[in-house]
VEXDREN-2710 file (C-alpha; in Angstrom, 1 decimal):
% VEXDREN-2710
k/r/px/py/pz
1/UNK/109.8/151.2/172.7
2/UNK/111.3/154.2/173.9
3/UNK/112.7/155.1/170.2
4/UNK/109.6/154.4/169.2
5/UNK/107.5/157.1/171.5
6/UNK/110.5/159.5/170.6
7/UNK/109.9/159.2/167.0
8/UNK/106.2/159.8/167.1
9/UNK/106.4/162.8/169.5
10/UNK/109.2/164.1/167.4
11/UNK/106.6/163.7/164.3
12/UNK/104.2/165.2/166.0
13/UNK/106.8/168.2/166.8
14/UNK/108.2/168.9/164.0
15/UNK/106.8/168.8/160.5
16/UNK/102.7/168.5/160.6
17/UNK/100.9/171.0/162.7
18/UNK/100.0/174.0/159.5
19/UNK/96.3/174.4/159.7
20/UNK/96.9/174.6/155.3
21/UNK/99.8/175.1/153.2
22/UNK/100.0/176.1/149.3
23/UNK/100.4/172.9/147.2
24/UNK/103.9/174.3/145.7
25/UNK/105.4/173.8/149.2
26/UNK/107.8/171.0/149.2
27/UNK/108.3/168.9/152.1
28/UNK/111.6/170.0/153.8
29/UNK/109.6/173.4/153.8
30/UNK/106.5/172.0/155.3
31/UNK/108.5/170.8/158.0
32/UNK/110.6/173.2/158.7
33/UNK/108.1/176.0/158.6
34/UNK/105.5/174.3/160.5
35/UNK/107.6/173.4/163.5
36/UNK/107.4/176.7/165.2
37/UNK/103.8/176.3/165.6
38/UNK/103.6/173.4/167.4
39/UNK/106.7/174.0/169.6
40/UNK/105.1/177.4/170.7
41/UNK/101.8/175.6/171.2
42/UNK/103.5/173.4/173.1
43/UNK/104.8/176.2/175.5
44/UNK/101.6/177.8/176.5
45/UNK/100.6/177.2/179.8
46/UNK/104.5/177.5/181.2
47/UNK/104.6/174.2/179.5
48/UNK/101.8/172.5/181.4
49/UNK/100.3/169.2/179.9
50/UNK/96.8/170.4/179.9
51/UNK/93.6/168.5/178.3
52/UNK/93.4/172.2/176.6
53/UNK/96.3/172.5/175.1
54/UNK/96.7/168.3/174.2
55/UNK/93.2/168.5/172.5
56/UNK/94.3/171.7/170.2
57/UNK/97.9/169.9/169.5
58/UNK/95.6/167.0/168.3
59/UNK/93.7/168.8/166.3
60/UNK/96.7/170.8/164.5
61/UNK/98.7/167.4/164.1
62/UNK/96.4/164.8/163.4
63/UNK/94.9/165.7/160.1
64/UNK/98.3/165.8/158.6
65/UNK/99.2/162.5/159.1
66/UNK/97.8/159.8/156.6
67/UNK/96.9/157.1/159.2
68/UNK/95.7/154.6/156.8
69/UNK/99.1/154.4/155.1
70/UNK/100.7/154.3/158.3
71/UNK/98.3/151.4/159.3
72/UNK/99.1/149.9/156.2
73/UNK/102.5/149.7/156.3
74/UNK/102.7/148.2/159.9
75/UNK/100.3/145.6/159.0
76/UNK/102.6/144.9/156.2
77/UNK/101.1/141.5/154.6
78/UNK/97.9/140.9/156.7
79/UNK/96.5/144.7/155.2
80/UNK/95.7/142.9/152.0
81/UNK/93.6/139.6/154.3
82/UNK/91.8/142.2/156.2
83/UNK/88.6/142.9/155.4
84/UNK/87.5/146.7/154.7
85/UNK/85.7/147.1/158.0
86/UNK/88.8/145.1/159.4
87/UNK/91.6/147.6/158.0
88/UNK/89.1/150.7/159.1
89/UNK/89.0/149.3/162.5
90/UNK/92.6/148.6/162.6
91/UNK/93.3/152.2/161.4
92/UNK/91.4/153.7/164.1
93/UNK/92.8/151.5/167.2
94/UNK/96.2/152.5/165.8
95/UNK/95.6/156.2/165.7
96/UNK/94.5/155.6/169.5
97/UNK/97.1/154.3/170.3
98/UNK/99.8/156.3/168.8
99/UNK/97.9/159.1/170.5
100/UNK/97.9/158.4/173.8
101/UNK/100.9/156.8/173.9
102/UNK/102.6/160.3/173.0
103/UNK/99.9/162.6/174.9
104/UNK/101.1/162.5/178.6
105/UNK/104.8/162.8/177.9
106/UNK/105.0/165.6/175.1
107/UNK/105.9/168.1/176.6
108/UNK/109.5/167.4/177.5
109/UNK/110.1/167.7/174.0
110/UNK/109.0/171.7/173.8
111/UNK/112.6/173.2/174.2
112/UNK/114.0/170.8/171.3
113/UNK/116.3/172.1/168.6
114/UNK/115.2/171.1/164.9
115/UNK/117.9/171.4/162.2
116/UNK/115.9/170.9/159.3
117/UNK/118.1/169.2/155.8
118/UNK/117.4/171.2/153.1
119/UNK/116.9/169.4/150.5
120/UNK/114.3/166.7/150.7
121/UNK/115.3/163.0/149.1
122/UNK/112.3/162.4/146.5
123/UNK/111.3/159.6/144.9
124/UNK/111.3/159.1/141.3
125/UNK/107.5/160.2/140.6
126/UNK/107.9/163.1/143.1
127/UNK/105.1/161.7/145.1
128/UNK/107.0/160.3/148.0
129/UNK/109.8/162.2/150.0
130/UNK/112.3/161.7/153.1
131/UNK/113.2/164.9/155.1
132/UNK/116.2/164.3/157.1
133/UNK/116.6/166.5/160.7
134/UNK/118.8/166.6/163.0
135/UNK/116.9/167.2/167.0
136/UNK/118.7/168.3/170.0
137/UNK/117.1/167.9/173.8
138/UNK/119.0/170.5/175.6
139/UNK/117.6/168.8/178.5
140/UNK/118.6/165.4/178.0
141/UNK/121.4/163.6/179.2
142/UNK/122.9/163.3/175.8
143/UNK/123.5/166.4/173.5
144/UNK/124.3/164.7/170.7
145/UNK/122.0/165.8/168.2
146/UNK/119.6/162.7/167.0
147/UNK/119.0/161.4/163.5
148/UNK/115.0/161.5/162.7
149/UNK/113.9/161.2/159.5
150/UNK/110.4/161.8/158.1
151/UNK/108.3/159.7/155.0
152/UNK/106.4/161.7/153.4
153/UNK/103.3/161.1/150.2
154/UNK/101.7/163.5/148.7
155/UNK/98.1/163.8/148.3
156/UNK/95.0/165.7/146.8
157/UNK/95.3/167.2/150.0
158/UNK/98.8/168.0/150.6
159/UNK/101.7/166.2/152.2
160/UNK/100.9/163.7/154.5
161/UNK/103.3/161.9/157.5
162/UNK/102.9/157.8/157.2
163/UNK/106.5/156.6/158.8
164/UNK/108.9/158.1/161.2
165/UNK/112.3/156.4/161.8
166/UNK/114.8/157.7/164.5
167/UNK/118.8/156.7/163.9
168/UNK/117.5/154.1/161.8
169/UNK/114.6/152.5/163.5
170/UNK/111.4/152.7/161.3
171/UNK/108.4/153.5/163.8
172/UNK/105.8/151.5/161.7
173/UNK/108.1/148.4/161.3
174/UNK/108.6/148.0/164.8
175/UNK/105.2/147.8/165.1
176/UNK/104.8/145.2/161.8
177/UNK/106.9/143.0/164.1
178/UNK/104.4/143.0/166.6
179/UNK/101.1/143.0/164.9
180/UNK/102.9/140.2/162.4
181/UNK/102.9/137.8/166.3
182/UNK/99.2/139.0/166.7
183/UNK/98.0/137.9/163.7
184/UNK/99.2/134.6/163.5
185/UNK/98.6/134.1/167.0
186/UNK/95.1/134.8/166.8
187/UNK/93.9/136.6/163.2
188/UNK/93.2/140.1/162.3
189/UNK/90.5/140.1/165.1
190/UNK/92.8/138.9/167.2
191/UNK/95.4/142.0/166.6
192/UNK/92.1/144.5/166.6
193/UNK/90.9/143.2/169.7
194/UNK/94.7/143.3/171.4
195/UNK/94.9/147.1/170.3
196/UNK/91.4/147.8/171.9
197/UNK/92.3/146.2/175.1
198/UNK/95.7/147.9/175.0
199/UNK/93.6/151.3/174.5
200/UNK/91.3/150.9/177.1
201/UNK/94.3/150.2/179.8
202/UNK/95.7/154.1/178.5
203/UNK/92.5/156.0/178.5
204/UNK/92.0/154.7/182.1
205/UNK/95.4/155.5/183.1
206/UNK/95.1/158.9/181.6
END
């Protein structure tokens, strides 16, 4: 889990936090360009982890990510059972979560070093892309810079975030593995009412 909370703080970070960006922009150059933005937004405060400045990160960040997809793809096979108030709801509660699972710890990551690849790896109809980067916690324990890579699609609206994986691990399908139990544990009510519950214990602890 602690891969996983890395990966989506280092999404967060690094490539989706431009307010708009011209529609000939590829991905490596959305990431790379956009990092500085919410690195130094992450600085304000002499680094404090403010409501302030954790509701204007959320409001730079979370518009470039393309949730549903996300959602989606972590639901893997049950998506396509869920109903279309089911998959909204299931969309939402994952959002939450991601969210507050990153907000009260993201500001260790604000003196991080990005080495952005620069070439994106495309896929064959030019609407998906992987950006490879290299980050560096100069105040970690280990220097060794860490392999994050970033799936991209690209929409009416520009390119959008859906999976995150960090020295191999996919973010959404560690979660697949999880919500895969749920389900046929107790149905896709079952995994929506788990994710509220699990929600609930992080807004009161927050």
């Amino acid at each position: 889990m602690k891969k996983l909370i890395f990966a989506f703080l280092s999404c967060l970070m690094l490539g989706v936090a431009a307010p708009s960006f011209a529609s000939t922009d590829g991905p490596a150059e959305f990431v790379r360009e956009n990092a500085k933005q919410v690195l130094d937004l992450l600085k304000k405060d002499d680094g404090k982890n403010s409501r302030k400045i954790r509701e204007q990160l959320e409001a730079l960040v979370l518009p470039k990510f393309d949730f549903k997809r996300m959602t989606a793809f972590a639901v893997g096979k049950n998506w396509r059972v869920a109903t279309p108030a089911q998959q909204t709801e299931l969309t939402a509660q994952f959002q939450t979560l991601l969210t507050r699972v990153y907000a009260s710890t993201m500001t260790r990551y604000k003196n991080a070093q990005i080495d952005v690849k620069q070439n994106a790896v495309l896929s064959p109809g030019g609407l998906e892309a992987t950006v490879k980067t290299d980050v560096t916690l100069p105040n970690g324990s280990d220097k060794k810079p860490i392999s994050v890579d970033y799936t991209l699609y690209h929409t009416q609206q520009g390119w959008r975030v859906y999976n995150v994986s960090v020295e191999g691990a996919s973010l959404v399908t560690a979660y697949r593995n999880q919500f895969d139990t749920e389900v046929r544990s107790n149905g896709v009510d079952g995994l929506i009412r788990s994710l509220r519950e699990k929600n609930a214990k992080l807004g009161s602890g927050a």
